[in-house]
Residue, then its C-alpha position, 0 to 999 in steps of 0.5 A: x247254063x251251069x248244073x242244077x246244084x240244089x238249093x244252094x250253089x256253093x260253086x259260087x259260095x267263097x267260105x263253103x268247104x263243100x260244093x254239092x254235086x249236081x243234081x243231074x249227075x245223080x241217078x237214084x236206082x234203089x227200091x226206095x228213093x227211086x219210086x218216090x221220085x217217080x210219084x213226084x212227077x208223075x203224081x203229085x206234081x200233076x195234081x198239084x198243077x191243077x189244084x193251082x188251077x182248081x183252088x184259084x192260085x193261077x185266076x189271082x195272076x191271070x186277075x193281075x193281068x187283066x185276063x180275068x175278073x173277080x176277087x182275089x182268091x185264098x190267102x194273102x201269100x198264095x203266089x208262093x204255092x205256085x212258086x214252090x211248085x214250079x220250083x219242084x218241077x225244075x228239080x224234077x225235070x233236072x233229074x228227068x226231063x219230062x216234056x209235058x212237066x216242061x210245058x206245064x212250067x212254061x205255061x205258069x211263067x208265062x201267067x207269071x210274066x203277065x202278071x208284072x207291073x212294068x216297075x218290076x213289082x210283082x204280087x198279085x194280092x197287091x193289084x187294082x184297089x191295093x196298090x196303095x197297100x204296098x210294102x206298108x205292113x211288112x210283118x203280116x201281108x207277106x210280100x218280101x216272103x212271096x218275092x223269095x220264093x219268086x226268086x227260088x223257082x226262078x234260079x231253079x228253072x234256069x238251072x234246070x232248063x238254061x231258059x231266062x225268062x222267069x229269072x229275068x223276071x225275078x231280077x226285076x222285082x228284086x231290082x224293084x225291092x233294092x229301089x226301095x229298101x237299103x241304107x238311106x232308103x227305107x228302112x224294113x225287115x220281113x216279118x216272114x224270112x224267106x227272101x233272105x236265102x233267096x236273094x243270096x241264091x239270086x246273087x249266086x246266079x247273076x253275080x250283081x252284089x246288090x242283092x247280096x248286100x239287100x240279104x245282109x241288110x235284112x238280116x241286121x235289121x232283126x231285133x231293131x222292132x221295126x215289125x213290133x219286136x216280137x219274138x214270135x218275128x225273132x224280132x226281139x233281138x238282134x240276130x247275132x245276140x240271140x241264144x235260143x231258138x224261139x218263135x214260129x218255127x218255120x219264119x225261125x229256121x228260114x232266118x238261120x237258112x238265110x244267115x248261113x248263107x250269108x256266112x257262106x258268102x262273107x265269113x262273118x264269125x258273128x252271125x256262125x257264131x249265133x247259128x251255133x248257138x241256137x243249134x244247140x238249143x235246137x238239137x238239145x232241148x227242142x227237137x223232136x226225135x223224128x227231126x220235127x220242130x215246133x210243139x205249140x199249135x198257138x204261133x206255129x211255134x216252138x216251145x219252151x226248153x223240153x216242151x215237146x207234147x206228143x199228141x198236140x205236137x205241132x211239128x209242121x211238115x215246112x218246119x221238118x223241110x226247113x230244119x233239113x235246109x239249115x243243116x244242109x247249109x250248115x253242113x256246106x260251111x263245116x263238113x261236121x257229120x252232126x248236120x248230116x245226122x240231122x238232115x237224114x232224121x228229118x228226112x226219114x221221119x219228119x219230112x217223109x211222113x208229110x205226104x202219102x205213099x201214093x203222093x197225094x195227101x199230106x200231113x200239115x201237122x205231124x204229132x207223135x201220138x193220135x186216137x185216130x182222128x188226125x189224117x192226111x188232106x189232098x190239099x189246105x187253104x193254107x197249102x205251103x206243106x204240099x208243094x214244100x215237100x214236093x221241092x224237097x224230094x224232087x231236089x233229093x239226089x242232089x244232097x248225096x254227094x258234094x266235093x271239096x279241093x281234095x276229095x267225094x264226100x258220100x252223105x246219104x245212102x241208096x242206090x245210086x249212080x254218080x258223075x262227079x267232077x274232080x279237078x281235070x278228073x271226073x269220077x263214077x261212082x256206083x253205090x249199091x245198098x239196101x239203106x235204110x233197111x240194112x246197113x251194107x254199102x258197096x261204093x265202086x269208084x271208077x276214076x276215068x284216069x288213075x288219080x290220088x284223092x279222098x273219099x270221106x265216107x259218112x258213119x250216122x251217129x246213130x251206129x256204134x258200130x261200123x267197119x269199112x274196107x277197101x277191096x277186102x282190106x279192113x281200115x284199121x281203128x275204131x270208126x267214131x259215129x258222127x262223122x266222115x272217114x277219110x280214106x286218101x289213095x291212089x284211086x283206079x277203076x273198080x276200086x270197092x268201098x264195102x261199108x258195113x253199119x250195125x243196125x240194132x233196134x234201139x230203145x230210145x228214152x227221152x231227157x227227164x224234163x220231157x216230162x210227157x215222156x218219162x216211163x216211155x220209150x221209143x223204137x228206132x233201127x238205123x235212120x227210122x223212127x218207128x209207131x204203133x198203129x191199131x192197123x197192126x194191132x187190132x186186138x188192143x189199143x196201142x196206147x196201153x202198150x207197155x214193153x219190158x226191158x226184157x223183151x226181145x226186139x226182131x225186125x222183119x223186113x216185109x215187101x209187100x207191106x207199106x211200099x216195103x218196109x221193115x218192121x218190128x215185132x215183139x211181146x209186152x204187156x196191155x192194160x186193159x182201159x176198158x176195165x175202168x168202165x166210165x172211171x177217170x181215176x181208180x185205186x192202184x190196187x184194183x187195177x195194177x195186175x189188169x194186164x195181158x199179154x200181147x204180140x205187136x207190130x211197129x211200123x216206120x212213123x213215116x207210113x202211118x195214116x196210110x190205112x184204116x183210122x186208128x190210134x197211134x204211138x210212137x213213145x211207149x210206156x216201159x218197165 
């Protein structure tokens, strides 16, 4: 059994620069990262577990097999929240074994197991009277999507665990999907991409290039209107000939997961190319500031260029964890600082704001302003959110650290412990830091023997300022944000990276095309996007805030607040909305001088929705 490289095995991968560090070569030890990785296993996935049970997830497969009687229960695609789960619960056992996780895990593959036909099919809305059905409507039934993940959980519990029996069933059913689809076979693309990174990852595992070819196949048949040519499917357009990113957010950033990694196996500079291009469509015009994608409710989907509603913003929890997928993958074929940048803001913000402090209860949507009425769920009838971000925070300490032929690159910050393998060395390092809260880092490198290579150490580019040492001696020059530091020596235990990043609180302004946004701003310290909410503020509603450019900005860090969090407070200014009475419009001039001064407190986004209902903001107006 090979380590537990998370998401993507780029060991395997021909044109990756960078090879992640697996992800049981990682300790997190901070006050942030550590406890949540707790709550992971000891809370969320024992609830979710049952709610599989509860919610009839588990029934459909012991239907398929002939255990149980009934209907088939939920959604057509509700296979694919047992495999997500089971997927979370390999990189949560990778990091820390746990016995009753394992048993749980193995109780799920063998239902799975029963559940498959002897031709190696397998999808448990498609048994009994809908046999006929299968493969017939690729675009809306899901099959190929469930098959994916199927593939997934199954690479990530072998990882996990060196145990064969959920990928030997994975390569059956996709043993099953090459009998039917390929050139002078059928011809089909997935009206939900997913299977696409996941046949890439399965062919990783067990080397057979069928299943790479199969990956291939699907992305080339995009844009061939075999699926009705919308661009809802980013089925308009041919894949390498497309220049906006468009359509369902998370079917969108799922395809360009599975591009990358086709990339990551052939070089082919087309499909990079179009990657790029819909980067920076992406980055520049449709991303919200807290690394969420996706503004329309109608479709899931993105919106046109600058459309980016605050309190209608769909901004789906899957679309924040598919985005930090894409970037990682681009970041694996580039070594470019700017993807990082983009994992660590969808992390810290979009992502982590899906999910409660407690962990169990989750955000499906995650707008950027509410009045209150917008609250976590324990669960969905349409819970792909649940066990999406339970995957992506078991899988975490494996995005910290990669290597490349020369060198440790450090990626994210936290306390943490590491054993990195480099060449015929293997290298500890030892990673102290109060992230994202302050920006000290001390990094102590212990080789375990004397040896010349890198260490790049990451500068965010949001930090205009930093400074690294090396035992007390300054790096010369201006470090530039947005990318790694170089630093070539020769390497002996107890060696010191000190890493200081200046950690200001920024206003930030939007383009003017946001046109909801213009006369506003928003806070944001370091990697943390802040909100307003009335559980801070009671005297005055939050959406009549309006902060001078004057007023000065203070963070206090509170320990006993929200898990432990910074915080910022300042003086501005409220209209008082209540003096319009029951008018929709008045005159300016009754109105313009009805303010007041107050104190407010902003909180990270993350933790909102965690207390009493209320209104919250995160752009505030500004004069």
């Amino acid at each position: 059994m090979g380590g537990l490289t998370v998401i993507v095995d780029t060991a395997r991968s021909r044109f990756a620069k960078l090879h992640p560090v697996p992800i049981e070569k990682v300790r997190l030890k901070d006050n942030f990262w550590a406890p949540k990785l707790k709550i992971i296993q000891e809370i969320t996935l024992p609830s979710q577990y049952k709610l599989l049970y509860d919610t009839g997830r588990v029934f459909n497969f012991r239907r398929a097999a002939g255990k149980e009687k009934g209907d088939f229960q939920g959604l057509v695609f509700n296979d694919s929240d047992v495999y997500k789960w089971l997927e979370a619960a390999a990189f949560s056992y990778a990091y820390d074994p746990s016995p009753d996780l394992l048993a749980k895990s193995r109780e799920i593959i063998d239902e799975i197991a029963a559940a498959q036909d002897e031709d190696g099919y397998l999808d448990t809305y498609f048994t009994f009277e809908r046999k006929i059905e299968r493969w017939k409507n690729l675009r809306d039934l899901h099959e190929l999507y469930c098959a994916g993940h199927l593939m997934q959980a199954a690479v990530a519990f072998y990882r996990a665990t060196g145990e064969g029996k959920i990928l030997d069933i994975a390569c059956r059913f996709a043993d099953h999907i090459i009998s039917i689809f390929g050139p002078n076979k059928r011809m089909g693309v997935p009206g939900h991409p997913e299977v696409e990174m996941a046949l890439v990852e399965l062919y990783r595992t067990v080397g057979k290039k069928e299943y790479l070819d199969l990956a291939v196949f699907f992305v080339d048949n995009r844009g061939k209107r075999l699926i009705g040519g919308s661009p809802y499917h980013i089925d308009h357009e041919p894949f390498r000939k497309l220049t906006e990113i468009v359509g369902h957010a998370v079917r969108a950033l799922y395809l360009n997961c599975g591009a990358t990694d086709i990339y990551l196996e052939t070089g082919d500079e087309t499909l990079f190319d179009a990657l790029m291009r819909l980067w920076h469509n992406l980055t520049g015009q449709k991303i919200y500031l807290t690394g969420g994608a996706g503004a329309r409710h109608e479709g899931e989907a993105f919106g046109d260029n600058y459309e980016l509603p605050n309190a209608r913003a769909y901004a789906e929890t899957c679309a924040a964890i598919a985005n930090f997928m894409w970037n990682w993958r681009m970041l694996l074929a580039t070594c470019d600082g700017a993807f990082t940048d983009i994992m660590e803001l969808a992390l810290y913000n979009g992502i982590l704001s899906g999910i409660s402090l407690d962990g169990r209860r989750y955000f499906y949507v995650n707008p950027l302003a509410d009045r209150g009425r917008h609250r976590r769920q324990e669960w969905f009838y349409c819970a792909c959110c649940p066990p999406n971000i339970a995957r992506l925070i078991a899988s975490l300490p494996g995005y910290f650290y990669s290597t490349s032929d020369n060198g440790i690159w450090v990626h994210l910050y936290a306390g943490s412990e590491a054993h990195v393998k480099l060449g015929d060395n293997e290298v500890t390092l030892l990673q102290e830091t109060n992230y994202p809260w302050n920006g000290e880092v001390d990094i102590m490198v212990n080789p375990k023997k004397e040896d010349v290579f890198s260490m790049y150490i990451r500068v965010p580019g949001w930090c205009r300022d930093a400074n690294i040492n090396v035992n007390g001696e300054k790096l010369e020059g201006k470090l530039q944000p947005g990318g790694y530091v170089e630093i070539n020596r020769l390497w002996r235990s107890g060696d010191k990276i000190h890493l200081s990043l200046a950690m200001p609180i920024d206003r930030i302004i939007s383009h003017p095309h946001v046109a909801e946004n213009n006369g506003k701003v928003a806070l944001k310290r370091g990697p943390i996007v802040y909100c307003l909410e009335r559980a801070d503020n009671p005297g005055f509603d939050v959406w009549d805030v309006v902060l001078p450019d004057d007023a000065p900005l203070n963070a206090e860090y509170m320990p006993d607040m929200l898990g432990g969090i910074v915080t910022i407070r300042s003086e501005a200014l409220a209209a008082d909305s209540e003096k319009f009475g029951r008018r929709l419009y008045a005159p300016k001039a009754e109105v313009k001088h009805e303010m007041r001064r107050v104190k407010f407190t902003a909180i990270p986004y993350y933790a909102w929705a965690n207390r009493e209902e209320g209104p919250m903001t995160v752009w505030i107006k500004s004069i």
